[in-house]
FIPA-233137 format. One record per atom (N, C-alpha, C): x, y, z. Coordinates in steps of 0.001 Angstrom, whole numbers, plus 500000, padded with zeros to 6 digits. Example, Ala and Ser with C-alpha at 12.3 -4.5 7.8 and 13.67 -1.06 7.14 Angstrom:
! residues 2
513190494310507800
512300495500507800
513200496700507800
512850497750507080
513670498940507140
512900500030507870
***
This chain:
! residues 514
240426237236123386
239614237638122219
239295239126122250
238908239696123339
238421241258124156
239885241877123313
240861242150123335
241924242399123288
242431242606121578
242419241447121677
242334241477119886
241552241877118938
240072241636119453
239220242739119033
239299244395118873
239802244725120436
240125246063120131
241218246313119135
241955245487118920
243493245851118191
242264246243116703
241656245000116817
241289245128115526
240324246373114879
239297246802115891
238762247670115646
239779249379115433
240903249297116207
241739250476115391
241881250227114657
242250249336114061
242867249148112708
242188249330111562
241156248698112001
239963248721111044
239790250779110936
239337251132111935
238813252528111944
239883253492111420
241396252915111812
242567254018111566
242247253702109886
242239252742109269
242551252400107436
240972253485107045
239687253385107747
238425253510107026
238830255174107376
239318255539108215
239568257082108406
240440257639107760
241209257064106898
242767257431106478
241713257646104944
240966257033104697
240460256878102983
239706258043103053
238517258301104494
237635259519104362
238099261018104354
239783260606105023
240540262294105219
240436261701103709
241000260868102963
241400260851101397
240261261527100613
239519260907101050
238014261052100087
237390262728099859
237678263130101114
236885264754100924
235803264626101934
235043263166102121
233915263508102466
233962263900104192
232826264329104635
232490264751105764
232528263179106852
232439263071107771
232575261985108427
230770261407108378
229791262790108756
228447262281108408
228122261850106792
229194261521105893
228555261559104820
228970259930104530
229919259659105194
231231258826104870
230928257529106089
229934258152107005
229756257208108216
229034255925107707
227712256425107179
226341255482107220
227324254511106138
227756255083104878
228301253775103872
229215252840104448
230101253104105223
231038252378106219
230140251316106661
229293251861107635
228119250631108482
227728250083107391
227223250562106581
226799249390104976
227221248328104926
228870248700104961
229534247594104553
229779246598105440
230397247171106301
230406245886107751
229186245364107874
227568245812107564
226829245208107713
226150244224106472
227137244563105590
226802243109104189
228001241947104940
229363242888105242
230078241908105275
229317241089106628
228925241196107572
228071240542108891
227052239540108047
225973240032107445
224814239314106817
225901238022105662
226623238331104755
227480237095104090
228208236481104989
228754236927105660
229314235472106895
228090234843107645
227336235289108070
226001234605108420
225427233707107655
225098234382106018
224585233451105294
225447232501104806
226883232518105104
227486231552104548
227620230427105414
227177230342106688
227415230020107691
226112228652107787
225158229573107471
223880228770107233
223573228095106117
224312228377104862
223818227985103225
223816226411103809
225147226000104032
224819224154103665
224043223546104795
223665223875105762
222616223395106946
221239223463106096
220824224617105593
219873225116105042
219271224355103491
220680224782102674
220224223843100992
219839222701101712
220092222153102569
220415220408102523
219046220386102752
217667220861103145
216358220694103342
216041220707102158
216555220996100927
215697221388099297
215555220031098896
215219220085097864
214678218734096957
214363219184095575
214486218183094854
213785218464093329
212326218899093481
211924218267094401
210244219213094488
209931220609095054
211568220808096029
211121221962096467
212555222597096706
212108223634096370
213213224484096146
213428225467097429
215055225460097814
215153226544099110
214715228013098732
214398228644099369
213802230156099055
214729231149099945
214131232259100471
214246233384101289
214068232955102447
212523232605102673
211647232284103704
212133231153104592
213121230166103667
213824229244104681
214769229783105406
215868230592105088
216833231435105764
216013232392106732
214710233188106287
214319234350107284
213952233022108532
213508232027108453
213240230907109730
214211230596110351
215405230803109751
216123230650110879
217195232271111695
216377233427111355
217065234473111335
218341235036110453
218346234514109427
219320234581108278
219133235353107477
220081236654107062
219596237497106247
219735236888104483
218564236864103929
219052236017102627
219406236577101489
220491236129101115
221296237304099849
221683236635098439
221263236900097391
221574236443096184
222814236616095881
223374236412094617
224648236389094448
225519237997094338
224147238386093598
225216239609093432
224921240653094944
224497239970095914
224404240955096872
225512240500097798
226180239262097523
227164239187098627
228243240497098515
229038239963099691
229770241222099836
231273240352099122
231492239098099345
232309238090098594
231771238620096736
231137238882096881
230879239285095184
231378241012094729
231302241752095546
231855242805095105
233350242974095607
233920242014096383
235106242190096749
235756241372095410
235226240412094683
235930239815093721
235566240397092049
234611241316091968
234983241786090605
235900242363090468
235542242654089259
237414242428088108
237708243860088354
238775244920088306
239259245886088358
238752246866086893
238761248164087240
237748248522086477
236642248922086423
235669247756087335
234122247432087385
233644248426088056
232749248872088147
231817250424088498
231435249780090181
231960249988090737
232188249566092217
230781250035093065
230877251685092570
229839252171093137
228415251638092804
227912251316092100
227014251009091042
226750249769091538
227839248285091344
227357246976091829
226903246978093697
227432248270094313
226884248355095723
226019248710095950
225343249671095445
224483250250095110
222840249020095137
223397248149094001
222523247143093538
222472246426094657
223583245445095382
223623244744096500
222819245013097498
222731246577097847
222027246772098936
220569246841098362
220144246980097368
218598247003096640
218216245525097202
219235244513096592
218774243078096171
218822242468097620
219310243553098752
219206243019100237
217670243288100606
217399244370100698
216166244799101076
214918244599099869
215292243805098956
213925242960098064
213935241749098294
214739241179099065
214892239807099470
214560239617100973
214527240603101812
214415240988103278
213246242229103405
212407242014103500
211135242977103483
211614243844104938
211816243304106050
211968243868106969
213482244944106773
213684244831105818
215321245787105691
214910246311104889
213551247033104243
212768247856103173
213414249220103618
214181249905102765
214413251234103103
215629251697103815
216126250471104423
217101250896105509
218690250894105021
218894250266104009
220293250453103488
220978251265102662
221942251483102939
222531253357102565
222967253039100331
222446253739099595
223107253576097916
223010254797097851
224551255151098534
225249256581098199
226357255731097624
226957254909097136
228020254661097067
228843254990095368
228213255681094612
228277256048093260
228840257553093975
228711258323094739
229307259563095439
230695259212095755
230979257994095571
232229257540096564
233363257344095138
234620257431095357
235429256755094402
235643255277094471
235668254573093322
235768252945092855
237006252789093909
237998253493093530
239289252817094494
239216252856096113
238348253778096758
237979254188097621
237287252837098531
236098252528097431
235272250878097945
236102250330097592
236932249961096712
237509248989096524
238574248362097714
239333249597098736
239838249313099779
239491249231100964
238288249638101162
237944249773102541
236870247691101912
236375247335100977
235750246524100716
237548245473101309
238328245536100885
239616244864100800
239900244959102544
239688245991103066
240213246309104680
239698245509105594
238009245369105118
236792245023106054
237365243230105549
237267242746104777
237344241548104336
238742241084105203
239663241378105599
240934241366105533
240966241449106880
240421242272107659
240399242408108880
239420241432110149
238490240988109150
237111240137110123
237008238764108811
238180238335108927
237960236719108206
237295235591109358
237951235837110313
238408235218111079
236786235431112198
235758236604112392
235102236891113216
233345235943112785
232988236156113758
231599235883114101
230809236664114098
229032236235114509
228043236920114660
228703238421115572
228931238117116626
228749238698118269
229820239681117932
231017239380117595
232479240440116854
232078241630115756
230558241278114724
230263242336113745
229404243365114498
228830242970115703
227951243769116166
228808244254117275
229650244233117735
230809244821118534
231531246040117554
231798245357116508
232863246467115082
231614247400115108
230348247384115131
229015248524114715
228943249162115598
229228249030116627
228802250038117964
229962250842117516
231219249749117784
232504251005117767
232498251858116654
232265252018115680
232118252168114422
231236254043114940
230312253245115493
229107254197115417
229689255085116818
230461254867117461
230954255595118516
231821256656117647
233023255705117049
234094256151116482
233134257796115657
232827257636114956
231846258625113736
231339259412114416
230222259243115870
229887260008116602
230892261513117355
232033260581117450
233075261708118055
233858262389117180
233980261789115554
234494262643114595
233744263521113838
231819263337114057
231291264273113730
231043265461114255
231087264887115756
231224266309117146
229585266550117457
229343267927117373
227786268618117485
226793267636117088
226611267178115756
225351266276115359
225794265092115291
226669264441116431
226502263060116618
225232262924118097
224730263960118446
224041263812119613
222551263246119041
222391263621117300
221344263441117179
220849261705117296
221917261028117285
222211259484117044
222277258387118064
223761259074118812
224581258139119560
224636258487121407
224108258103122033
224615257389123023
225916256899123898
226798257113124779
227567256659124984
227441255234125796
228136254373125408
227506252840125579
227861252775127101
228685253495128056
228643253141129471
227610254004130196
226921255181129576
225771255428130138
224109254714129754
224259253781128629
223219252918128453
223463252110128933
224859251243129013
224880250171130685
224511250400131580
224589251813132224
224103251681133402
222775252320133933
222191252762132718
220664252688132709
219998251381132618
220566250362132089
220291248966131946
220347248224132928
221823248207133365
221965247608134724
220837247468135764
220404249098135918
219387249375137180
218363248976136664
217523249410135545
215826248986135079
216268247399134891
217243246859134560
216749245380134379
215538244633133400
216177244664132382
214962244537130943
215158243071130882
214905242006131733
215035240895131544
213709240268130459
212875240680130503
211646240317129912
210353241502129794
210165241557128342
208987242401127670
209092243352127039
207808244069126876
208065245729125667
208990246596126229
209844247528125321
210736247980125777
210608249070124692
210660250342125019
209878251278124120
211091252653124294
211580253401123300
212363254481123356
211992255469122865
211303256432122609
210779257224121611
211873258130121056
212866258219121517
214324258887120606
215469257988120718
214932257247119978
216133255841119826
217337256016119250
217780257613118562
219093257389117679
219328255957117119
220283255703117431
220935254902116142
220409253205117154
219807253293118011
219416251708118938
220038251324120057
221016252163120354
222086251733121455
220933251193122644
219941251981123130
219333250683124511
218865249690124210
218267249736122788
217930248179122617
219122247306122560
220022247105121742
221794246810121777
221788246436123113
221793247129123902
222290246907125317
221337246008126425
220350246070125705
219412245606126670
219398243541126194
219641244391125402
219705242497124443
221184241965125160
221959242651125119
223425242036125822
222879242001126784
221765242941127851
221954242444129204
220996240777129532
220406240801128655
219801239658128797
220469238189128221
221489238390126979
222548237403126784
223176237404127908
224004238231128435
224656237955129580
223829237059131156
222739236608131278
221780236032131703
220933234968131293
221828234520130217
221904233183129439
220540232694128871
219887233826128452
218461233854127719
218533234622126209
218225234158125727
217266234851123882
216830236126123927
217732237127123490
216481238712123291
215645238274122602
215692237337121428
214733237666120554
213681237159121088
213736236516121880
212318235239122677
211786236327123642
213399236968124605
212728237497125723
212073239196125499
212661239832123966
212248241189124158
211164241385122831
210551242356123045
209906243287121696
210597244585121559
210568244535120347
211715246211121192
210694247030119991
210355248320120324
209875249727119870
210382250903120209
211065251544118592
211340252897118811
210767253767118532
211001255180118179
210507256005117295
211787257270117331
211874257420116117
213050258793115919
212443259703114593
212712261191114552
211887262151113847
213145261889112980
214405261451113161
215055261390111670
215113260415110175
214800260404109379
215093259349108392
216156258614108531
217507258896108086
218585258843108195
218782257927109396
218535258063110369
219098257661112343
218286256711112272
217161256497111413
215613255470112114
216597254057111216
217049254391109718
218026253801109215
219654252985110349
219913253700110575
221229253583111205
220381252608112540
219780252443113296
219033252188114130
218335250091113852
217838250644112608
217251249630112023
218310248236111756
219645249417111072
220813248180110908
221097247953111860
221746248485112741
222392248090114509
221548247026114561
220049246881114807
219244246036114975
219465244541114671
219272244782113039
219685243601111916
221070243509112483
222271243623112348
223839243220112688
223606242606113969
222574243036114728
222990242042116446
221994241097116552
221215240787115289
220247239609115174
219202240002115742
218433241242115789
217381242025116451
216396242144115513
215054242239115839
214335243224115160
213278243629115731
212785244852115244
211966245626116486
211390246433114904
210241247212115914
209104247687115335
209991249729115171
210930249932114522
211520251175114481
211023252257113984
209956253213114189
209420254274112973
209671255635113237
209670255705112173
210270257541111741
208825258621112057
208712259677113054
208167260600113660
208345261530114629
208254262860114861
208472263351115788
207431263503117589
208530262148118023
207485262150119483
206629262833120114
206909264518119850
206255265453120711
204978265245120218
204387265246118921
203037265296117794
202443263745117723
203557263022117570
203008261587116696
203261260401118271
202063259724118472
202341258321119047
202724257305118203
203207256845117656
203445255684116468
203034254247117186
203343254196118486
203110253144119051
201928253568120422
200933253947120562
200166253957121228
200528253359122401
201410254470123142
202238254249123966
201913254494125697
200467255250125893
200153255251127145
200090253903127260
200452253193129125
200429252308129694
200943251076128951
201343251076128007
201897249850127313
202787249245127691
203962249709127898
205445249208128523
205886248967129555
206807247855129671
207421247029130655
208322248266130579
209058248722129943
210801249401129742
210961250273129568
210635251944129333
211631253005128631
212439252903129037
213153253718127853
214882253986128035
214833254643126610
215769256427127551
215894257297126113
217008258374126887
217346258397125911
218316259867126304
217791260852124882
216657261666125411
216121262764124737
216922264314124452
216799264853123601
217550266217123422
217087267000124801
218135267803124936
217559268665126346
217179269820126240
216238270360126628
216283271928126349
215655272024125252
214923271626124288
214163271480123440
212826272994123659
213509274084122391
211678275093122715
211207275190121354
210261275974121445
209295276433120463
208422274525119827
208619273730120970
207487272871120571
205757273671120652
204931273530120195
203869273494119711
203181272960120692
202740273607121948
201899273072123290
200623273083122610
199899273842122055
198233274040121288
198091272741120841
199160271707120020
198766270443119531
198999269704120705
199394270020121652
199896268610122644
198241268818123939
197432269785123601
196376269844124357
194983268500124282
195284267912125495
194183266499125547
194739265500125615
196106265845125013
196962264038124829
197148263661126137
196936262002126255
196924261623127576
198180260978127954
199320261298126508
200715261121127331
201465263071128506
200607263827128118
200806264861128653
199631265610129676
199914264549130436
198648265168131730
198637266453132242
199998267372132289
200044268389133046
201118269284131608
200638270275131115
201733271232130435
202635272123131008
203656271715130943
204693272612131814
204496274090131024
205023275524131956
204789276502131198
205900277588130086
207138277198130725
208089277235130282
208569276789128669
209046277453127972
209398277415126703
210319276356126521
210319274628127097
211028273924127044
210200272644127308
211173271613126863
210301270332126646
210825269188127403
211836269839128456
212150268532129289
211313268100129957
210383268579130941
209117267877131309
207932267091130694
208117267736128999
207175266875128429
207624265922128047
209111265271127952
209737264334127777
209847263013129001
209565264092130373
209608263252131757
208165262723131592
207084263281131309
205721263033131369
205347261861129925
206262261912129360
205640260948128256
206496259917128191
207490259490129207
208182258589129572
207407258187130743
206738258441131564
205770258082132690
204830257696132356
204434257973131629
202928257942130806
202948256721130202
203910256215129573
204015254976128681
204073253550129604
204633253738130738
204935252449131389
203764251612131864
203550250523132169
202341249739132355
202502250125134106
201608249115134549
201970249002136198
202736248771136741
203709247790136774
204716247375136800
206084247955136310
205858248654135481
207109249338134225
208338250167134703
209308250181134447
210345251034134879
210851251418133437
211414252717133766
212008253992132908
213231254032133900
214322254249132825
215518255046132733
215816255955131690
216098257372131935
216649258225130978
217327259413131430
218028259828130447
219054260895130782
218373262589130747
218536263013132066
217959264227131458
219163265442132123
218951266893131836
219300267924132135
219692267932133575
220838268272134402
220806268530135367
219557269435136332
219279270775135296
218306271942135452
217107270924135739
216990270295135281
215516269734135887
215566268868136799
216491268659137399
215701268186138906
215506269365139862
215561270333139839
215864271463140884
214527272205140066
213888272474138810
213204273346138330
211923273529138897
211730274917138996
210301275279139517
208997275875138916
208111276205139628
207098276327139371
206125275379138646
205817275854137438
204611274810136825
205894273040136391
206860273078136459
207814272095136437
208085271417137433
207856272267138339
208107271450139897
206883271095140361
205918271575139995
204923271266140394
204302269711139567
204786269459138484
205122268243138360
205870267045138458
206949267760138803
207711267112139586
207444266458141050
206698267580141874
205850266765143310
204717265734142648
204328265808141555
203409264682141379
203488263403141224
205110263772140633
205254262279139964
205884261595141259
206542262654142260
207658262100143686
205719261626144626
205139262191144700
203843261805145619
203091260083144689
203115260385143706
202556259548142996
203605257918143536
204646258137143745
205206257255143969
206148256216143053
206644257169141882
206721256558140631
208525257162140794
208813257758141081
210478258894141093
210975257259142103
212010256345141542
212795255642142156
214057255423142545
214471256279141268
216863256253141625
216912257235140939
217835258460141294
218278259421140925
219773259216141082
220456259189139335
222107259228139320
222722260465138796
223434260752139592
224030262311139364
225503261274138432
226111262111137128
227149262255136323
227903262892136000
229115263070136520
230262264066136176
230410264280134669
230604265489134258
231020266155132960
231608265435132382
231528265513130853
232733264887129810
232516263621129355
230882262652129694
230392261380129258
230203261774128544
229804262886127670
229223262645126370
229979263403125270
229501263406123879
230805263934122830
230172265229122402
228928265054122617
228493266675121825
228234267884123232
228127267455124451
228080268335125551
229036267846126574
229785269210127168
230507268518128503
229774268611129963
228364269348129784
228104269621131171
227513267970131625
227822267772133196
227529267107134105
225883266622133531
225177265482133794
223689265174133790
223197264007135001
222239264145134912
221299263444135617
220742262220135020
220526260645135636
219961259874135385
218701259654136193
217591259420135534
216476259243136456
216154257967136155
215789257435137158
215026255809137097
213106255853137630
212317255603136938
211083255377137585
210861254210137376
209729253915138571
208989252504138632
207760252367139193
206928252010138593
205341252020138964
205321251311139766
206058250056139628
205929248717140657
206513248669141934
206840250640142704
207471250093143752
206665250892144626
205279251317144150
204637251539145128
203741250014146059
204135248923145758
203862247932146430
205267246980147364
205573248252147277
207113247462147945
207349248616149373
208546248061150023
208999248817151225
209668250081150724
210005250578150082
210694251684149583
209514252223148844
208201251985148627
207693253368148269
207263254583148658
208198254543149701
208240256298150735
209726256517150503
210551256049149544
211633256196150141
212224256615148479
213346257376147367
213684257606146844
215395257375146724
216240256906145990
217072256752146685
217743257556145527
219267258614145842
219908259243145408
221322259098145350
222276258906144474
223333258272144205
224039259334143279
225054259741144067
226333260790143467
227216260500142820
227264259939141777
228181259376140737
229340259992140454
229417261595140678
230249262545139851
231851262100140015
232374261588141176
233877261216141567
233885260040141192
232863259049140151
232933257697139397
233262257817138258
234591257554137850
234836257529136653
236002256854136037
236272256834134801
237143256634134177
237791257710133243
238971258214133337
239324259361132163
240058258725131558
239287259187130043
239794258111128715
240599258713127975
240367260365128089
241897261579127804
240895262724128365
241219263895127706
241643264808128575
240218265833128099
239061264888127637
238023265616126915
236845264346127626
237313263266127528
236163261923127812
236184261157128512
235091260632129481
235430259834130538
234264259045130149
234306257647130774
233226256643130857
233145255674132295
232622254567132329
232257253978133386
233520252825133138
234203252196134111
234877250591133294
233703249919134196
233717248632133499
233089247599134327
233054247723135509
233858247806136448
233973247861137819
233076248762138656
233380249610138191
232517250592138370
230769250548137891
230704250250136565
229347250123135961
228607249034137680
229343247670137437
228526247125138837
228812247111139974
229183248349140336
229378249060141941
228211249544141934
228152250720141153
226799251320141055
225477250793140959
225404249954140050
224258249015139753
224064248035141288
225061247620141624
224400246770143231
223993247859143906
224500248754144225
224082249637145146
222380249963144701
222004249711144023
220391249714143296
219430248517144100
220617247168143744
220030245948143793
219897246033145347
221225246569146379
220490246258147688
219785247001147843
219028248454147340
218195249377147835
216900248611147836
216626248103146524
215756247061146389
215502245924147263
216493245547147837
216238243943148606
216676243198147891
217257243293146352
217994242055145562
218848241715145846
219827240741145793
220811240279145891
222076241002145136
223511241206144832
224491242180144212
224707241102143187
225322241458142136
225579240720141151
226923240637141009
227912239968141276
229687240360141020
230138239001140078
230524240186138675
231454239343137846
232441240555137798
232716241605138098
234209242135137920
234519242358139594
233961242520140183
234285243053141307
235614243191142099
235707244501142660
237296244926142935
237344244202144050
238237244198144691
238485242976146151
237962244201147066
237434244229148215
237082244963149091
236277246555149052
236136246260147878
235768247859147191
234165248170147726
234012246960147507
232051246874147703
232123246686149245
232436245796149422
232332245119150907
232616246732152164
233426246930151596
233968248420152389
232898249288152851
232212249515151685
231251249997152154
229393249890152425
229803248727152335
228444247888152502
228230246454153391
229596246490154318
230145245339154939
229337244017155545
227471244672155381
227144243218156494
226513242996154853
226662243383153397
225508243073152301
224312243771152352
224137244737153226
222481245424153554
222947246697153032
221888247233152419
221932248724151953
221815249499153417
223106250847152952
223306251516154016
223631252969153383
223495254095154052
223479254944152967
224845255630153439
225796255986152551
226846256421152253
226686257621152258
227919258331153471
227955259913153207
228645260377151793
228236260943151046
229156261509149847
229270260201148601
227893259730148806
228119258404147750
226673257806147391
225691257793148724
224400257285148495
223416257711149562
222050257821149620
221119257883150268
219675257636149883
219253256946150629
217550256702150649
216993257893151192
215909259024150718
215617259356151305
214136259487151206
213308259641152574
211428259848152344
211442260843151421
210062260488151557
209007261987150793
208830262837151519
208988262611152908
209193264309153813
210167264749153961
211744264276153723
212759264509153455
213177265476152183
212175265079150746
212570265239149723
211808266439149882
210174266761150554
208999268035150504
210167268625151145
211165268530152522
211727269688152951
212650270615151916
213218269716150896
213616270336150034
213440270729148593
212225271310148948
211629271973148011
211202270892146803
210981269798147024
210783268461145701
212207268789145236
213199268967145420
214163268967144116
214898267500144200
215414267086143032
215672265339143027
216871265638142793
218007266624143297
218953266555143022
219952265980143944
221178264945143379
221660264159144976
222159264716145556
223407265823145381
224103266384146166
223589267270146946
221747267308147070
220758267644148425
221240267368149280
221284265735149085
220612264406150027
222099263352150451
223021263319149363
223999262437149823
225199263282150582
225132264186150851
226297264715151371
228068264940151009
228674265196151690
230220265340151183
230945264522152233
231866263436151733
232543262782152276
233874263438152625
233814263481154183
235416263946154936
236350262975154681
237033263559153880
238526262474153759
239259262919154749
239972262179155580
240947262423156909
242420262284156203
243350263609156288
244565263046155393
245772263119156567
246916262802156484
248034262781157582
248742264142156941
249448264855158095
249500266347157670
250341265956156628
251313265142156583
252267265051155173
251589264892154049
250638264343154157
249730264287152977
249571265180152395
248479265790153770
247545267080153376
248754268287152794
249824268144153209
250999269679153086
251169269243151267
251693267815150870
251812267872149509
250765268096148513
249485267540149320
248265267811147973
248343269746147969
248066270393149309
248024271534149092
249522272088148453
250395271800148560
251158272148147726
250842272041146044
250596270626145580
250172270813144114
249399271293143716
248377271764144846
246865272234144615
247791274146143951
248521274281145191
249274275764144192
249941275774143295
250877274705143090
251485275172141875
250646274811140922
249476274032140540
248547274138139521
247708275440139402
247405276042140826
247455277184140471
248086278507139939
248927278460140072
249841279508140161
250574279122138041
250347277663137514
250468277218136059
249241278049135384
247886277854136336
246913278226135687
246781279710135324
247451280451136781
247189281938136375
247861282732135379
249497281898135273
250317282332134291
250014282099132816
249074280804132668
248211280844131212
246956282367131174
246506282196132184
245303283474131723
245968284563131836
247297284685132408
247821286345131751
248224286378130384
248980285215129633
249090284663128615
248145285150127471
247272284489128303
245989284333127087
245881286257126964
245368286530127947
244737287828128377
246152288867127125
247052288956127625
248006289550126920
248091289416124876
247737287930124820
247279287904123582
246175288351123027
245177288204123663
244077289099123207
244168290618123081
245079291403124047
245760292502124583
246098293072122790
246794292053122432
247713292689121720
247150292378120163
245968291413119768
244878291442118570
243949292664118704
243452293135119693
242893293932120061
243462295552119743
244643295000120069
245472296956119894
245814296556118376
246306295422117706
246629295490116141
244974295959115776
244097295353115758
242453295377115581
242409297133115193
242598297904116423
242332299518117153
243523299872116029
244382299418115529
245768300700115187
245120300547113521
244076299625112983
244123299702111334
243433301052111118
***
């Protein structure tokens, strides 16, 4: 099914991309109406799915409504909002216009979908919906619940990497929200993001708990908050398409609590903008998600501090931040020793370059947990060098495969004392280096280390402090061919930068001779 799915999702994306080069429009303009549609076509296979289970409760005395479908999580759609209804008017018919309406008559029938569905589609050409309405239909006859909310991620990946720069404001790459997931473990409770883009940890957190043969909707609450209109939208649907719903509101975190968020949460999880200045410290004076003001013209610490701030006693945070800040000093580091003394700093994951689509530099994952100052490891921090973990997907993007995602993630579970979890596991891969099952710390791969370990070095939480460099032992035949390719890649490389250099050489002297 895995397999065919993917076939299908090119196919799907190569036809919806072939119409938007057609169309003119921008990929951000051309994205959100796309998700529209896969997400009527998702809600009409649902409701069609449910109509005759459902009518069959009516009676002459009582008539089925809305309210019977919202009971059973069913999005409820009148006629002219199916997506079977605009795929079958007559040729001709103002395409844009009856979509337009559909998505009105979704969100007056669904209070909780107030606002969130895209009627740009009068911008679009009739023949334009008319095929991608024909593509989507044509392509997911055959699919389910679990397959439309698979097509939305990819969808929302796909768009993310054809918009480039401002897909960061949104998207997520889904193997670095696995494996923020993996480690915090959101099996049960509030789960709070304050820059949720488009929903990807909630998404993920809900799979990690399907995969554990339990109900998100029973086991989670989910709360975001995003300063965009647009994204709080995109966010809201992801939600609705994977049978979710959560409390999503539009504000900018630094100013607005929307969710009165000190001590509340079981969960963060955010991958915040980095490097963020000219926030407005004079308004952030007293707030008790910002105990300490960093002094620096940047807002990654106030992003670390209001992700700390939110968790209950118990609570764990995962989020992505800047490499620069685990190493940063002064009034930054000096919060930084607070939060490592406090006892709250729990897994630090270092990430090789090229996970993400709008930046290539390398980042940092941080994990906190309130709840492990009652455990054996709350003197102890543990640091994990990810950067030689990867997958290269071409020659710009890399991600995690499965295998990898729960290599990393056990190596958490034994730091903890949990047990490892193996459903992909490579044959000897784990065992190799963890041979009796007990956490052990790996030169050039992992380490536990104290709080007098971490004070010798200056508080900085960076791993390649603490985990070291692994000696590979090679046989001289080895070692003679790698160093051999190691030159002639050099010696390719230098002959491009005279290349280059010479071309510039010679724009430069045309430039000088006008």
């Amino acid at each position: 099914m895995q397999a065919d799915l993917a076939e299908l999702e090119n196919r799907l994306w190569d036809a919806a991309d072939e119409l938007r080069a057609n169309s003119g429009l921008k990929a951000s303009e051309y994205g959100t109406p796309v998700l529209g549609l896969i997400f009527l076509r998702f809600a009409d296979a649902k409701f069609e799915a449910a109509r005759e289970q459902i009518e069959a409760k009516g009676s002459a005395r009582r008539k089925v409504g809305p309210s019977d479908y919202h009971a059973q999580r069913v999005i409820y759609l009148t006629e002219a909002a199916r997506f079977s209804h605009l795929l079958d008017l007559p040729e001709g018919a103002d395409l844009g216009r009856a979509t337009n309406e559909a998505m009105r008559l979704v969100e007056e029938n669904n209070p909780e979908l107030a606002g969130v569905l895209p009627r740009t589609y009068t911008a679009i050409e009739t023949s334009t919906i008319a095929s991608l309405l024909r593509h989507i239909n044509s392509y997911t006859k055959d699919l389910e619940g679990d397959a439309f909310g698979l097509i939305y991620e990819y969808f929302l990946a796909k768009f993310a990497l054809a918009e480039g720069q401002g897909a960061g404001e949104f998207f997520t790459p889904m193997s670095i929200v696995r494996l923020i997931v993996e480690i915090i473990e959101p099996f049960h409770g509030r789960i709070f993001d304050p820059a949720c883009g488009s929903g990807g940890m909630f998404v993920q957190s809900a799979h990690f708990v399907e995969r554990h043969r339990r109900s998100p909707g029973e086991e989670l609450s989910i709360y975001g908050q995003e300063k965009t209109g647009e994204t709080v939208r995109l966010a809201r649907m992801n939600l609705a398409v994977h049978g979710l719903s959560g409390e999503i509101r539009e504000g900018n975190s630094y100013y607005e609590d929307l969710h009165d968020s000190v001590g509340r949460f079981d969960f963060v999880m955010a991958n915040p903008p980095f490097n963020v200045d000219r926030v407005d410290k004079a308004k952030l004076e007293g707030d008790a998600r910002f105990p300490d003001l960093p002094k620096p013209d940047n807002a990654n610490y106030l992003w670390i501090q209001l992700f700390a701030t939110a968790l209950n006693d118990t609570g764990r945070a995962g989020f992505v931040m800047a490499n620069s800040s685990s190493d940063a000093r002064h009034s930054e580091g000096e919060i930084r020793r607070k939060l490592i003394e406090d006892r709250l700093v729990d897994v630090m994951v270092a990430v090789s370059p090229n996970f993400f689509y709008t930046v290539t530099l390398p980042v940092t994952l941080w994990f906190l947990d309130r709840g492990k100052r009652a455990t054996e490891r709350a003197d102890q921090v543990l640091f994990i060098d990810a950067r030689q973990v990867f997958r290269q997907i071409d020659r710009a993007h890399r991600d995690f495969t499965e295998e990898q995602l729960e290599f990393l993630a056990n190596i958490v579970r034994l730091y903890r004392g949990e047990d490892p979890v193996f459903e992909k596991r490579v044959d000897g891969f784990f065992e190799e280096r963890f041979p009796d099952g007990n956490y052990a710390n790996v030169t050039g791969l992992c380490k536990a280390a104290t709080i007098a370990e971490i004070k010798a070095q200056g508080w900085s939480l960076n791993p390649g402090r603490y985990v070291g460099t692994e000696v590979e032992e090679l046989e001289d035949e080895e070692f003679e061919e790698r160093l051999a390719a190691a030159q002639l890649e050099l010696r390719e490389l230098a002959e491009r930068a005279a290349a280059l250099e010479a071309g510039v050489d010679s724009v430069l002297s045309q430039l000088l001779d006008r």
